[in-house]
Backbone as a ProteinNet text record, in pm:
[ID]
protein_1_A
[PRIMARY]
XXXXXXXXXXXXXXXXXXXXXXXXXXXXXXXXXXXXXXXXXXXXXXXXXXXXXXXXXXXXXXXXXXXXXXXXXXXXXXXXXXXXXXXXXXXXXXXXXXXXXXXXXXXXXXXXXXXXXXXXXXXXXXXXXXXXXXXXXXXXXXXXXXXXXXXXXXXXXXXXXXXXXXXXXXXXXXXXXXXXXXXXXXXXXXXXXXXXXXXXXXXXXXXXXXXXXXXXXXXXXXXXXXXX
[TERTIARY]
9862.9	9847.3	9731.1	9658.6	9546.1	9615.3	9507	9509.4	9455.9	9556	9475.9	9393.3	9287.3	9149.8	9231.1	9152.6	9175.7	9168.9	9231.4	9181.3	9103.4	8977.3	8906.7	8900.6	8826	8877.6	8789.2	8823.3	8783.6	8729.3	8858	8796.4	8719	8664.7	8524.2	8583.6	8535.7	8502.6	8440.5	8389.3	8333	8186.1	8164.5	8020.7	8003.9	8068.6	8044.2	7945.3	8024.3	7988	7840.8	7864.5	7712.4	7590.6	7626	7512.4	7466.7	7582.5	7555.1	7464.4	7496.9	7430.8	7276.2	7290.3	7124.9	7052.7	7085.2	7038	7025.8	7111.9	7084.7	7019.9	7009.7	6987.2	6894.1	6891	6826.1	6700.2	6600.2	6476.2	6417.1	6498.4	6498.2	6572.2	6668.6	6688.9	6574.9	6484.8	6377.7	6283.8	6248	6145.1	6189.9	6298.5	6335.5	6311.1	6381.7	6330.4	6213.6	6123.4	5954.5	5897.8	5925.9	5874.5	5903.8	6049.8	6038.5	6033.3	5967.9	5922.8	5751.2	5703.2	5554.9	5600.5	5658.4	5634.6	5659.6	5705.3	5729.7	5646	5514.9	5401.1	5280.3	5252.3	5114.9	5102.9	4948.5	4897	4961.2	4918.3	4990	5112.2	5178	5362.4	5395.6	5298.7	5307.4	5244.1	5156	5062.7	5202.2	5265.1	5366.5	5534.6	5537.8	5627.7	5598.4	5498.7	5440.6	5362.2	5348.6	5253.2	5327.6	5473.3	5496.4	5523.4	5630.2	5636	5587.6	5529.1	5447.9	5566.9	5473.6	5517.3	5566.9	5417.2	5454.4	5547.2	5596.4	5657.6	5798.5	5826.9	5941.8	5988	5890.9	5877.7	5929.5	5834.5	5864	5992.5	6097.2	6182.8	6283.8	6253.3	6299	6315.4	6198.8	6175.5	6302.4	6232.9	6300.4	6424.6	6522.6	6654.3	6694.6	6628	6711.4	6692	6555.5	6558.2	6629.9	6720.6	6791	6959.8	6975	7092.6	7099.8	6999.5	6995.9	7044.3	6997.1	7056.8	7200.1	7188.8	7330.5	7464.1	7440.2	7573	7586.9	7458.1	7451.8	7560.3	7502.7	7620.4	7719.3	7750.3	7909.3	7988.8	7887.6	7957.7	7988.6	7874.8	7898.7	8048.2	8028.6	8198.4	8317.7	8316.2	8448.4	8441	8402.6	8410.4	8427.4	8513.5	8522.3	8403.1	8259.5	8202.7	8206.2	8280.8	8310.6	8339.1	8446.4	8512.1	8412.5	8303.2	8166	8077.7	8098.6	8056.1	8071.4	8008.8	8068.5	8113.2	8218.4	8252.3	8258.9	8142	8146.6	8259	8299.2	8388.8	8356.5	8401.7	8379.1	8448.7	8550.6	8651.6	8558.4	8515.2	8443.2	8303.4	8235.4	8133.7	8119.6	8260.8	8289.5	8301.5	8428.7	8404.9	8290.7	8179.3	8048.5	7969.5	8034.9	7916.4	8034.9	8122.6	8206.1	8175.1	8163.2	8126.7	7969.6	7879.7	7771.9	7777.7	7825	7816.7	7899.9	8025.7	8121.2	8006.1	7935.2	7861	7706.8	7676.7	7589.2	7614.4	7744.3	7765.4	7827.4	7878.2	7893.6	7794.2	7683.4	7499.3	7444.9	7471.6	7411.7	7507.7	7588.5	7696	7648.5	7620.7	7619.2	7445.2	7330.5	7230.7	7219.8	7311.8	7317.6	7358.7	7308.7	7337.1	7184.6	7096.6	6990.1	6882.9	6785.4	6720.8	6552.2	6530.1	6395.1	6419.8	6350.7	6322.5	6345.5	6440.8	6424.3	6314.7	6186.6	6070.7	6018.5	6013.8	5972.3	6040.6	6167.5	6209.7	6127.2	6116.8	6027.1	6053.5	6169	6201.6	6129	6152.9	6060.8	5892.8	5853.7	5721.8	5674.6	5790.1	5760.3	5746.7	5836.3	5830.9	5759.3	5692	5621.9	5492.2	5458.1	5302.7	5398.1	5490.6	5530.7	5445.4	5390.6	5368.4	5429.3	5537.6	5571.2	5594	5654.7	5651.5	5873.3	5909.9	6018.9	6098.6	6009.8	6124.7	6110.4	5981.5	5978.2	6091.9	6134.5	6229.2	6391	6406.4	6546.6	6525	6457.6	6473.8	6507.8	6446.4	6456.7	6573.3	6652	6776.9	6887.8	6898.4	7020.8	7006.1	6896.9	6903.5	6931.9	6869.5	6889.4	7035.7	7096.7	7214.1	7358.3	7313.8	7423.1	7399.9	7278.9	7244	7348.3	7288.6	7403.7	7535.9	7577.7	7703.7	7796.3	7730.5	7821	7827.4	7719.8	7729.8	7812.5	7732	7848	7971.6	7980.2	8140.9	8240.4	8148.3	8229.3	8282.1	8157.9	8170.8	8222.3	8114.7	8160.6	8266.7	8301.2	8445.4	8558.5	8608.2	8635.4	8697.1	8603	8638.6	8676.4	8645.8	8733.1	8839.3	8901.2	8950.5	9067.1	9129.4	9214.1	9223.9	9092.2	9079.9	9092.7	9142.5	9203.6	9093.7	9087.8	9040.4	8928.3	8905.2	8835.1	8738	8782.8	8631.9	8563.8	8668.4	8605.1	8477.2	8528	8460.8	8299.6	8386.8	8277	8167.2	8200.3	8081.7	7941.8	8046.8	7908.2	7832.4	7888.7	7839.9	7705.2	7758.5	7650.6	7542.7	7567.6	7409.3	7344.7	7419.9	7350.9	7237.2	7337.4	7206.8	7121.9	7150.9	7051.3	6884.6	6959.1	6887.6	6762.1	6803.2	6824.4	6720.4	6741.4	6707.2	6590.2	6481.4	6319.7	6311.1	6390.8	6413.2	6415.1	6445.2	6501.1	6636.5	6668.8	6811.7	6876.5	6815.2	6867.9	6917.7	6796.7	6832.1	6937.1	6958.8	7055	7176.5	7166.1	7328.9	7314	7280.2	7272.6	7329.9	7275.8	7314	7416.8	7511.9	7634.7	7722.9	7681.1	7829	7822.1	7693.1	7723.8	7816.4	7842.9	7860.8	8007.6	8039	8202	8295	8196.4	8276.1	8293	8164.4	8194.2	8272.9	8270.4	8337.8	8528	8553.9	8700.3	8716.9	8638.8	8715.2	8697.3	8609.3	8656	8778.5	8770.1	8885.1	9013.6	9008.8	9174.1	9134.7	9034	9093.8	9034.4	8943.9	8871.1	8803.7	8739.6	8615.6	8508.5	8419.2	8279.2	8205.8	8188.6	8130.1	8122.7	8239.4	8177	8140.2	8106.1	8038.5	7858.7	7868.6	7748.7	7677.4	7711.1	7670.7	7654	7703.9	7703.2	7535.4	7528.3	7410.8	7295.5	7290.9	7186.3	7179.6	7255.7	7221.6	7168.5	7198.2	7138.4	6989.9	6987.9	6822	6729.2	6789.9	6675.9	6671.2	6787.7	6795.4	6667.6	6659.7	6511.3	6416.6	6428.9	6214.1	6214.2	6397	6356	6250.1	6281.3	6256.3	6077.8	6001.6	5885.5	5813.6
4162.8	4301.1	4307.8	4408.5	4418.9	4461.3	4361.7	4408.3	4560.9	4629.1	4773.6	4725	4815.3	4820.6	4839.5	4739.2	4834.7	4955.8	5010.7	5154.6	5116.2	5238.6	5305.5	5341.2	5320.7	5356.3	5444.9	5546.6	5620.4	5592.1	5482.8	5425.5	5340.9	5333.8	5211.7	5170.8	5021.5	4955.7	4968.3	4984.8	4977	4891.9	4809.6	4782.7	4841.3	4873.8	4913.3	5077.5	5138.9	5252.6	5218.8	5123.4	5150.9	5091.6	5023.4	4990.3	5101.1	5218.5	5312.7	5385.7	5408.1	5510.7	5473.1	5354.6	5309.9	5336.2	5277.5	5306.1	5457.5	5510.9	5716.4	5752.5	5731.4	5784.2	5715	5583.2	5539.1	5551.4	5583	5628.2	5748.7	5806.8	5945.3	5968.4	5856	5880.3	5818.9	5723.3	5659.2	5802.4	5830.6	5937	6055.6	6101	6184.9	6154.7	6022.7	5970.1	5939.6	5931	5897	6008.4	6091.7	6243.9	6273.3	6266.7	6307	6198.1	6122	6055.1	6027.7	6117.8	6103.2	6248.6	6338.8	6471.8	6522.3	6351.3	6342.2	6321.4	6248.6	6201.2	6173.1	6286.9	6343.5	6406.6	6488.5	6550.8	6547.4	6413.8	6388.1	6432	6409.9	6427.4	6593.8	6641.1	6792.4	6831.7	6822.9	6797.3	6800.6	6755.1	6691.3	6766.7	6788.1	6880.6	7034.5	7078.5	7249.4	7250.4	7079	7141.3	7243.6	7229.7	7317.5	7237.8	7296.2	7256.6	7270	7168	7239.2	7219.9	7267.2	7210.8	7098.9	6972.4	6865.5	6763.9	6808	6755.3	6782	6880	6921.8	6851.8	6808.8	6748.1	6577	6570.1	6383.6	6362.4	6480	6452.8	6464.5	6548.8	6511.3	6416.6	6354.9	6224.4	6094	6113.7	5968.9	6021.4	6157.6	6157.9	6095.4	6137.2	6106.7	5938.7	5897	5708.2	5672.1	5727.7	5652.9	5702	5800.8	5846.3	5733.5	5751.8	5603.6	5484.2	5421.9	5283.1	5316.2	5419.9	5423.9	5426.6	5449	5494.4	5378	5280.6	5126.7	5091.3	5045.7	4986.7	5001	5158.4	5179	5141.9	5215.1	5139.2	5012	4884.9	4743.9	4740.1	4818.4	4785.7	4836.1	4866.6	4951.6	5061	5157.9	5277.3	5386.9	5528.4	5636.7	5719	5692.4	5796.8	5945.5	5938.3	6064.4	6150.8	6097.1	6197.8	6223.8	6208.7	6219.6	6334.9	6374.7	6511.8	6591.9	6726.4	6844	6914.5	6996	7058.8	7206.6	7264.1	7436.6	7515.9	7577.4	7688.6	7852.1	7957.4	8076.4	8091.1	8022.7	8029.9	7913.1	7827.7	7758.1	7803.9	7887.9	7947.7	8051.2	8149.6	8261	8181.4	8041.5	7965	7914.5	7872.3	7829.7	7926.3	8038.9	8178.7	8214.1	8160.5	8230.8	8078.2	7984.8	7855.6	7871.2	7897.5	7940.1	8064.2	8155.2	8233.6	8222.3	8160.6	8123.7	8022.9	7949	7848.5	7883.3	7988.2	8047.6	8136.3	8200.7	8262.3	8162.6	8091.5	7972.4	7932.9	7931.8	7866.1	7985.4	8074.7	8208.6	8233.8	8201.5	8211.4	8088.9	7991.9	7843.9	7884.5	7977.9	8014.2	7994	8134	8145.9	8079.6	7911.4	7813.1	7755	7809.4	7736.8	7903	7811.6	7887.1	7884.6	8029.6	8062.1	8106.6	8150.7	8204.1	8090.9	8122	8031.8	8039	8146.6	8055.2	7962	7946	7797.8	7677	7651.8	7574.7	7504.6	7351.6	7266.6	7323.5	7342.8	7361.6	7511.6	7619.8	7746.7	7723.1	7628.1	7633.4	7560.3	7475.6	7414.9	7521.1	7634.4	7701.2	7802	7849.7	7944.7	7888	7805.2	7700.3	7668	7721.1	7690.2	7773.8	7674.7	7773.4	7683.3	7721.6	7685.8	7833.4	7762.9	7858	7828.2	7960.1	7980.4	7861.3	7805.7	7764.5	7580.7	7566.6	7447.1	7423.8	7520.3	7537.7	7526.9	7585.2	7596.9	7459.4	7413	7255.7	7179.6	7123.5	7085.7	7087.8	7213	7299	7254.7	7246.6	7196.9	7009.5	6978.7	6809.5	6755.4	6836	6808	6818.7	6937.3	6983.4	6896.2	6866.8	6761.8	6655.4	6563	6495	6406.5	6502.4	6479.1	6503.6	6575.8	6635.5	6504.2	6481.1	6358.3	6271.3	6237.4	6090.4	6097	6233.2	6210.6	6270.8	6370.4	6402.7	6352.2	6316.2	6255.6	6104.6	6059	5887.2	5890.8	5897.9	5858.3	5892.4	6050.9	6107.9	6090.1	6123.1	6085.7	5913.5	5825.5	5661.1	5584.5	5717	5676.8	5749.5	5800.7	5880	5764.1	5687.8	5619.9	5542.3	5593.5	5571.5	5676.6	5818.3	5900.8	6039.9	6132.4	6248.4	6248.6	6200.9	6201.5	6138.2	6009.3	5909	6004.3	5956.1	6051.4	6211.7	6288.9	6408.1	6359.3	6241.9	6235.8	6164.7	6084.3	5980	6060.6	6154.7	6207.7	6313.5	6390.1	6436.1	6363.2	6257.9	6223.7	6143.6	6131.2	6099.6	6209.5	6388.9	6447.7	6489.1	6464.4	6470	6386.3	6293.9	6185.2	6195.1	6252.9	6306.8	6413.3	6509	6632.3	6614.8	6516.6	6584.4	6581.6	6586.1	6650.4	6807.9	6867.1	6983.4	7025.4	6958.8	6984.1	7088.5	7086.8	7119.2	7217.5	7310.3	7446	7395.8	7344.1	7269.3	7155.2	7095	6981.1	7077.5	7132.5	7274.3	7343.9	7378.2	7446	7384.6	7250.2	7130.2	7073.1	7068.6	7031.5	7194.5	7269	7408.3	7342.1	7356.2	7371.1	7229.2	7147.5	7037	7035.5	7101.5	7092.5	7169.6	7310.6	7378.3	7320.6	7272.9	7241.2	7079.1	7018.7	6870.7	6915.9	7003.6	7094.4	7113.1	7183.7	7251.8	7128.3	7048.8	6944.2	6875.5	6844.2	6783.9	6880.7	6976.8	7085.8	7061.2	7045.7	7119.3	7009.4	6871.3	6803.6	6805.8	6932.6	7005.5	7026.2	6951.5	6931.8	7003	7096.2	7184.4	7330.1	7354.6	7479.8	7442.1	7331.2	7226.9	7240.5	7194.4	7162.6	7296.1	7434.2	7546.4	7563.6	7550	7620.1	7586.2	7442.4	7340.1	7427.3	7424.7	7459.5	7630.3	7697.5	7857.5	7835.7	7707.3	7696.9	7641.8	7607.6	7506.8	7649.6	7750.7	7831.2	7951.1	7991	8118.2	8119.1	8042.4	8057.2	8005.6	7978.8	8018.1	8124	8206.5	8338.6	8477.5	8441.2	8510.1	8510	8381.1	8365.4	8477.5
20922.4	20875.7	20776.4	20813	20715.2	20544.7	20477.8	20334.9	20301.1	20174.8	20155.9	20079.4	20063.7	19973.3	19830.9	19734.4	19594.9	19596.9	19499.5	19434.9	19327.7	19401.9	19304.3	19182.7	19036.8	18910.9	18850.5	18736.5	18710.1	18528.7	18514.3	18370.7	18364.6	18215.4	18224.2	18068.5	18053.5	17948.8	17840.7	17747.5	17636.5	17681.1	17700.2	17740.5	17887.4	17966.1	18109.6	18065.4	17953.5	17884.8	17799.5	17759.4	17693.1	17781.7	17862.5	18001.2	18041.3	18102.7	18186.8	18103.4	17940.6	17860.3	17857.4	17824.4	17796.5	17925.5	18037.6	18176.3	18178.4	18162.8	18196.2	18094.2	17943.6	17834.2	17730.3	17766.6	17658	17626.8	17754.7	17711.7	17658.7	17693	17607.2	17494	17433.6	17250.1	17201.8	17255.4	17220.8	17216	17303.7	17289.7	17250.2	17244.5	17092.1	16961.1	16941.3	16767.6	16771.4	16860.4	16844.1	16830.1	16893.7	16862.6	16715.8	16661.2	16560.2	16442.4	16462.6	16308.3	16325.2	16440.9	16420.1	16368.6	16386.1	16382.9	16190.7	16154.4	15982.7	15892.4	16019.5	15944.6	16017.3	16031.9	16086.6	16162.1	16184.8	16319.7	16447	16447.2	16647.3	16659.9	16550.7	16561.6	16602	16503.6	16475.8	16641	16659	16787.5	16912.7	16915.2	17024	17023.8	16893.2	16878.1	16962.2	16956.7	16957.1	17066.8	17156.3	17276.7	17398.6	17368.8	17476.8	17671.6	17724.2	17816.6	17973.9	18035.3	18156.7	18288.9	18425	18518.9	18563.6	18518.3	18517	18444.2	18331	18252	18308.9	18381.6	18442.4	18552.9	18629.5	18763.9	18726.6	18638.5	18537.5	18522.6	18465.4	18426.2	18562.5	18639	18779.9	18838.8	18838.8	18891.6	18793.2	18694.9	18610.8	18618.9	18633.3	18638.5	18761.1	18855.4	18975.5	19018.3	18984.2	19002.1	18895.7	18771.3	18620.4	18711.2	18803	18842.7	18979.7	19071.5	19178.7	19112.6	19042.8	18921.7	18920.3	18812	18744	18895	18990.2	19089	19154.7	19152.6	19202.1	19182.1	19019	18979	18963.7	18914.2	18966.6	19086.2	19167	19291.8	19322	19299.6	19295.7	19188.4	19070.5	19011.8	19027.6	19176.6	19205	19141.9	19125.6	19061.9	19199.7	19155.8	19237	19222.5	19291	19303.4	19353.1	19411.1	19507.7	19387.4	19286.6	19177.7	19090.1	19104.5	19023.8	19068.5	19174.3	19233.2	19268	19162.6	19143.9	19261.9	19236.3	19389.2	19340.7	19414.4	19394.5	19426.1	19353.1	19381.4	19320.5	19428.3	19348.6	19198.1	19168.2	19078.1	18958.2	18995.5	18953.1	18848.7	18949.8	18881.9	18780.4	18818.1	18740.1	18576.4	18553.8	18439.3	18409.2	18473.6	18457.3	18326.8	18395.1	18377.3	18227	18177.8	18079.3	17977.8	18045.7	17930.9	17868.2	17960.2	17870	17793.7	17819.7	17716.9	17583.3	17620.5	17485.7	17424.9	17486.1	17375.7	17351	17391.7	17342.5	17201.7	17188.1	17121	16979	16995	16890.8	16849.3	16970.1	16855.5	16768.7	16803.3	16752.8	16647.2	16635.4	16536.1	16385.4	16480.9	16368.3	16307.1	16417.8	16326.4	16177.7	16123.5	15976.6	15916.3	15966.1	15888.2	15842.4	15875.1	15864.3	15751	15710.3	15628.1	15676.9	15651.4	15771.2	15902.5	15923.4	16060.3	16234.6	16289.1	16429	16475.3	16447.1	16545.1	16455.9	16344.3	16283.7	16354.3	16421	16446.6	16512.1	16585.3	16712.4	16802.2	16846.9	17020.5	17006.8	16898	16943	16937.1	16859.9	16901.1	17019.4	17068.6	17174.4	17310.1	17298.7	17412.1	17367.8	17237.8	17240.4	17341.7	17379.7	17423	17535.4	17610	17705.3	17851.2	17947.1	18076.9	18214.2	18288	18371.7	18485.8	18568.3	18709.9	18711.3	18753.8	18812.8	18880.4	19002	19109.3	19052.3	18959.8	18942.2	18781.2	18718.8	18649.5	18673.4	18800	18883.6	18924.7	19003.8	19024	18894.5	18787.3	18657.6	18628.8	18626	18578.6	18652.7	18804.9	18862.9	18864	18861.3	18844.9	18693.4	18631.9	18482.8	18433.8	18478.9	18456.7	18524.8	18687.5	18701.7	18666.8	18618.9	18580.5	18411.2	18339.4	18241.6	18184.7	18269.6	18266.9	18364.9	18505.4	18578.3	18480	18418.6	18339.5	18197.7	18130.1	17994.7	18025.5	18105.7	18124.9	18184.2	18336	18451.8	18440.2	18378.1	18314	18226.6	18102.4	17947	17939.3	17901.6	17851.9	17923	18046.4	18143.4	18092	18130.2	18114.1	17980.5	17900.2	17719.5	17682.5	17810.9	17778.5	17721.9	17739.1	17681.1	17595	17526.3	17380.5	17251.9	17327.8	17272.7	17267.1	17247.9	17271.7	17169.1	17059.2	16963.2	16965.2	17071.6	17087.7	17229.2	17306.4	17452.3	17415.3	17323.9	17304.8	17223.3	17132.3	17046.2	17082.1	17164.4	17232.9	17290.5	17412.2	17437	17386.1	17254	17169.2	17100.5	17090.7	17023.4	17098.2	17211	17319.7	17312.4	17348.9	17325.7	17163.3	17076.9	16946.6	16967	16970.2	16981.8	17074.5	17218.3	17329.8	17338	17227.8	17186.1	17008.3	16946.2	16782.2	16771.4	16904	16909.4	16892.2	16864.4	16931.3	16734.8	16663.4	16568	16492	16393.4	16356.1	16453.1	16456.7	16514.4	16653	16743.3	16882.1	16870.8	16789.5	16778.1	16803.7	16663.6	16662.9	16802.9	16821.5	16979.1	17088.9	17124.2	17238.5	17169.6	17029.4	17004.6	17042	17022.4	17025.9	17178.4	17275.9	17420.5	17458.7	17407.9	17407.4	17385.7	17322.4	17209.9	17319.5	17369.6	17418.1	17588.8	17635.4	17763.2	17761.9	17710.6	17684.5	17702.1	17606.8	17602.2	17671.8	17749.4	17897.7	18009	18004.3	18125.5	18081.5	17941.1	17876.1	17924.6	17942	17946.1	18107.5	18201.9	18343	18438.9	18379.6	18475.6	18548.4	18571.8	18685.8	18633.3	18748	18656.1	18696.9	18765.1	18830.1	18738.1	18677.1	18598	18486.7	18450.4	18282.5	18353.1	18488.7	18527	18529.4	18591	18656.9	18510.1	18420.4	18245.2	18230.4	18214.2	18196.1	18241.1	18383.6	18426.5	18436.3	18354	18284.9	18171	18105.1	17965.2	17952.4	18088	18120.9	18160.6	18233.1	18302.7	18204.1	18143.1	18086.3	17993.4	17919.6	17791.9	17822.8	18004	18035.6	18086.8	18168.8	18190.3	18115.7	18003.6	17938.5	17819.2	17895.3	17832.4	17842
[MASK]
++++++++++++++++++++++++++++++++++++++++++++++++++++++++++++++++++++++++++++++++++++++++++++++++++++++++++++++++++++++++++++++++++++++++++++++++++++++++++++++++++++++++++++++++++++++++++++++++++++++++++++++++++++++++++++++++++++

């Protein structure tokens, strides 16, 4: 009689977790904190903060997500892992929460604003997009790769695979890839990518569906070039 196959697992290890992070994430907390400690001390920094985002820079990040997402599912897969439970599954019911998670965490960043002193276009990320020129459809691309991009990995993986290390590490872990990911953007953008973070992390945490975390993501990626 044939042997059954293992089952598939959904938890990960503590180094299985920080492999995957560095592999999906680590070059970009690098080039976040490089951005901002030239941007502490000197020209170029300042220079790099405020050039603003193009086409191509959009396309780059396309690219390196999807060959850092090729890697990352390797190896899951070589370690027994359930990929399948890693990909989002659309639903109308699905999207309607999509479309109610970005706005609840939009309204929490706009809320946490009047925490900061001065004006939001002083912030980096606004001068970054004031010097912003891109095109529409090369944005929507960006937006749905970008968006399932980190949401499979910090939600579907990270949180998800700590989870049995209690709710506090699970939430907090990938909280803080995103600052990390994220603190080029400076304060305001940090606070911004943590509300979206708190609130969409909760709700996968209450319902396990990654699909209206992801659809959130990528309203939060396109909505503020709609509007250049």
């Amino acid at each position: 009689m044939a042997q059954p196959k293992p089952a598939l697992r959904t938890t990960s290890t503590p180094a299985e977790a920080l492999l995957l992070m560095a592999c999906c994430f680590g070059w970009f907390i690098f080039s976040s904190l490089s951005i901002m400690s030239q941007s502490g001390s000197g020209e170029a920094g300042a220079q790099r903060m405020s050039a603003g985002f193009t086409d191509a820079m959009l396309i780059n990040l396309v690219v390196i997500e999807l060959g850092q997402s090729l890697i990352a599912l390797s190896i899951l897969r070589v370690r027994g892992y359930d990929l399948a439970s890693l990909y989002p599954q659309p639903t109308l019911g699905g999207s309607a929460q999509g479309v109610l998670l970005y706005v609840t965490a939009c309204m929490i960043a706009f809320a946490l604003s009047g925490l900061f002193t001065g004006t939001l276009h002083e912030q980096p990320i606004a001068l970054a997009m004031a010097q912003t020129h891109v095109t529409l459809p090369v944005v929507v691309l960006m937006a749905v790769v970008n968006g399932a991009f980190e949401e499979v990995f910090l939600l579907g993986f990270l949180m998800r695979g700590m989870r049995q290390h209690g709710l506090a590490i699970a939430l907090g872990l990938p909280l803080l890839v995103r600052a990390l990911t994220h603190v080029y953007q400076g304060p305001y953008g940090v606070v911004s990518v943590l509300a979206f973070g708190l609130v969409t992390g909760l709700a996968y945490a209450r319902t396990g569906r990654l699909y209206p975390v992801v659809l959130a993501h990528v309203l939060g990626d396109i909505v503020p070039f709609a509007f250049l």
